[in-house]
N, C-alpha and C positions, 0 to 999 in steps of 0.2 A: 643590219645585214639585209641585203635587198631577197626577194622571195628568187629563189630555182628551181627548175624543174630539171628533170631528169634529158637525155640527151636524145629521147625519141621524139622524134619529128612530127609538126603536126601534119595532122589529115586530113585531107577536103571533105573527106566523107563525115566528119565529128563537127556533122550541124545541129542545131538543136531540136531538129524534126526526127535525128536515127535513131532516140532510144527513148525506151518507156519513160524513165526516171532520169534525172543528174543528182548523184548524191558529194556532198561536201562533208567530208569524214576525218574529224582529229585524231593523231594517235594513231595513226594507220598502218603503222612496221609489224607490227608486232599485237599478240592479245586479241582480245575483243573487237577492237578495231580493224584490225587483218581480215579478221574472222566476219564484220558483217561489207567489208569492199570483196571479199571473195565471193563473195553469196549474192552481192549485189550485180556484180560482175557476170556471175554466172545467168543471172537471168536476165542478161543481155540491158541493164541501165552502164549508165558512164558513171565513172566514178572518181571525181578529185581526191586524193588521197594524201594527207599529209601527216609529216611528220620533222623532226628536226632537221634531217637528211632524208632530201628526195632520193638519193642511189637504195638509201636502206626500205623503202618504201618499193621502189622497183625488185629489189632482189626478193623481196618477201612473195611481192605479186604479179611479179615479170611484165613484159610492155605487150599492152594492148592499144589499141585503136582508142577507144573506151575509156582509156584510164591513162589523169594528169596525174604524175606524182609532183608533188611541190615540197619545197621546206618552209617549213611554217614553225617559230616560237612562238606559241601563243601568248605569251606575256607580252609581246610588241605588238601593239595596238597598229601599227602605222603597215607591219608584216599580215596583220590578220587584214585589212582595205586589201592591200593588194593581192593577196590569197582569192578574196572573193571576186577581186576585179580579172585573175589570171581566168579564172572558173568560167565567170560570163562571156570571158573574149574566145573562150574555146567553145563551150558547150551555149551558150545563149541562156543559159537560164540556171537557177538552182532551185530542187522541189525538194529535197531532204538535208537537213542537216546536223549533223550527230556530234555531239558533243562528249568526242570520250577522253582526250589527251590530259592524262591525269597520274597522279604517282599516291604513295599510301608513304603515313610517318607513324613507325612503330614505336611507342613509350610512355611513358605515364604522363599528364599536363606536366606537371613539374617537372618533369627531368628535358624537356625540349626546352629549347633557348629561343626566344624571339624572330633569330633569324632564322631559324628553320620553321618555324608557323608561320613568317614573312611569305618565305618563298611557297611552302604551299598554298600559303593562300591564292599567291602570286598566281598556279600556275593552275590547281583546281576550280578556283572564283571568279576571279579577275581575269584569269583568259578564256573562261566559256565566256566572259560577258564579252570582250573584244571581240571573240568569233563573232556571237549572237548579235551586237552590234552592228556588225560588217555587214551580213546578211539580210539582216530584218527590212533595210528597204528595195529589197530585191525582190524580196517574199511580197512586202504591203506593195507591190506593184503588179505584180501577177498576181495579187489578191490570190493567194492558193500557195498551200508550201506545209511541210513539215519542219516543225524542230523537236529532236529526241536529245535529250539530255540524259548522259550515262551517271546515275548514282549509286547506290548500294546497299548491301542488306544495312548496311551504318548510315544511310542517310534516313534509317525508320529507326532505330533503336542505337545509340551508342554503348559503348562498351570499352573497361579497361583495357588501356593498351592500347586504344585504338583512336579515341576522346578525340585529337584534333584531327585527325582526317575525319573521322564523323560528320565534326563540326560542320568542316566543310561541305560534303553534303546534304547535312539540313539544310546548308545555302543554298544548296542545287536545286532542294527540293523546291521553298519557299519561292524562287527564282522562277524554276518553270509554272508552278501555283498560280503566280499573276500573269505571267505568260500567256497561261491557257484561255483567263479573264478577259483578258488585254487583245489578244488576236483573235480570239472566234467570231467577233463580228466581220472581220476583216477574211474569215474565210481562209484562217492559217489556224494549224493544231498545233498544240507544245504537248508530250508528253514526258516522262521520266522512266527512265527503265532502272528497277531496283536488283540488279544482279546480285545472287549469294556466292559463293565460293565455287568459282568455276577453273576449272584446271586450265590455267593460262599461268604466264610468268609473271603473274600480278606479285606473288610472295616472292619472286628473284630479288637480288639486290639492282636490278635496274631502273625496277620498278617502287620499292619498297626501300624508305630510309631511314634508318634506325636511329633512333637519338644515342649517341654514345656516353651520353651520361646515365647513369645505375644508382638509382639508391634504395638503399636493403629494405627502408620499411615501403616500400612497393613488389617486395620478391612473390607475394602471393597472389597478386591482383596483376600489374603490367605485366610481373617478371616472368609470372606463370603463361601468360600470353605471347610473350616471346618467345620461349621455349616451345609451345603450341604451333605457331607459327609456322618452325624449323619445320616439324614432323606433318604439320599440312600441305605444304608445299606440293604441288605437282600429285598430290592425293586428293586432291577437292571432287564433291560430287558433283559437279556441274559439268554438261560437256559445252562445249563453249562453238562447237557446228550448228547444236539444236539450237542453243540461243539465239546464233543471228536466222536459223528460219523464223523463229517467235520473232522477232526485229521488220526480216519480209511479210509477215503475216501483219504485224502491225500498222505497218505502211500501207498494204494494201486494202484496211479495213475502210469503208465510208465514216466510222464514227469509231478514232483512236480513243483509247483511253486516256485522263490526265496521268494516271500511276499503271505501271505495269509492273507488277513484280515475277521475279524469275526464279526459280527454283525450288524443292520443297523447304529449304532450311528458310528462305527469307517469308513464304508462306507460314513457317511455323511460329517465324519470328514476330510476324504482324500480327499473330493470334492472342500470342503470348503479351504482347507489348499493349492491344486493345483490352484484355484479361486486366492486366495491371493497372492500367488507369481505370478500367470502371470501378476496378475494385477500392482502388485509392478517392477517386472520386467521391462514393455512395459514402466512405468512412468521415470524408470532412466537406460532405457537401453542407453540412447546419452553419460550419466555420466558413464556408463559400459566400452561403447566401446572405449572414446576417451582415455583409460589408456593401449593402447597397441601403441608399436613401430609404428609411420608412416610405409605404404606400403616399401618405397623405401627405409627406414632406414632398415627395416627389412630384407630383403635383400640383405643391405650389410653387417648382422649380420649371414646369416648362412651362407655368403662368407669366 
């Protein structure tokens, strides 16, 4: 499917001398992503904004000067080229790009089936890497650019119920990790933003897709998190307006972090999860250490 944009006309005035920033933002109808093109908007950058459907992308954010809606699957490699090619033909340039177009798979390992960890991986992994792809020699050309990759309080710690979306983003995490290695010399930042449970339609079924298979000796551990789920929904502590100020405030720091995490719960979470490993650590650090070459063996190994 060739990329579309929405039916607002372009403008002479959308060169890429009129605005502070031009951000390129996945996932942009709805959530998170709505929430940091609003904000960016508002303080007057251009904003590509995509999502499956550019009309649902307009109706969220209505037409501005400022703002391309496109349709973008990120799973199609060949869709994300010209996403970025539509970006530069309008605005001349891309300095942000945010990596949120993403969905969440409720269920225990076992009870999801292949093709449903297929497709997320499809659409969480695989297509920030198409995005990131597309863009990166835009960025190593203007030497200068951000990338913000959206993770979650589960790309720090996984949990029942939750296991393969996790997974996925410990790939996110690992992903932007080298990122940060890999572009600082070139004068581009990668960070991660670790979101906790922020009141968006992240738990709706449009977002969120539930493995339809159930088995009982999981009712205390997944089962009990599905049910948890239900009753969080649209209750989360998080407001999801302040997260994308944190988001503009990130962007406009001189020295982004590699990890940002948002919330107190994923704050609590990081505490708890570094808690655990030192503690696990100090208990089989004797069993750690005694699996490397003796002193003098070693020795006469880099002899």
């Amino acid at each position: 499917m060739a990329i579309a944009s929405s039916s607002t006309p372009f403008s002479s005035t959308s060169t890429s001398s009129s605005y502070p920033r031009v951000w390129l933002i996945t996932g942009a109808s709805r959530g998170i992503g709505a929430r940091i093109a609003e904000a960016a908007l508002a303080q007057g950058d251009a904003v590509v904004a995509t999502s499956r459907s550019a009309a649902s992308v307009e109706q969220r954010l209505g037409a501005h000067d400022a703002l391309l809606p496109l349709a973008l699957d990120v799973t199609d490699e060949t869709q994300a080229r010209q996403a970025v090619g539509a970006a530069l033909d309008r605005f001349g340039r891309i300095d942000v790009l945010v990596n949120n177009a993403g969905y969440g798979l409720l269920g225990a390992v076992e009870e999801a089936t292949a093709e449903e960890v297929l497709r997320l991986y499809d659409t969480n992994v695989f297509g920030l890497l198409h995005v990131t792809r597309a863009v990166l020699p835009a960025l190593r050309a203007q030497r200068a650019g951000h990338v913000i990759n959206i993770s979650s309080l589960g790309g720090v710690q996984s949990a029942a119920g939750f296991g393969l979306y996790c997974s996925t983003k410990f790939a996110v995490e690992g992903i932007t990790e080298a990122l940060h290695a890999e572009l600082a010399p070139l004068g581009i930042h990668a960070t991660v933003v670790e979101p906790g449970y922020f009141r968006t339609e992240f738990l709706d079924s449009a977002s969120l897709a539930v493995s339809p298979r159930v088995l009982d000796d999981y009712a205390e551990s997944a089962g009990a998190v599905r049910e948890a789920a239900r009753r969080i929904n649209l209750n989360q502590p998080g407001d999801p307006v302040r997260l994308a100020q944190a988001v503009m405030q990130l962007v406009a720091s001189p020295t982004p972090p590699l990890r940002l995490p948002l919330g107190t719960d994923t704050l609590q979470t990081i505490a708890d999860k570094h808690a655990f490993v030192a503690n696990e650590t100090a208990q089989w650090r004797a069993v750690a250490a005694s699996t490397d070459f003796p002193v003098q063996d070693a020795a006469l190994q880099v002899v």
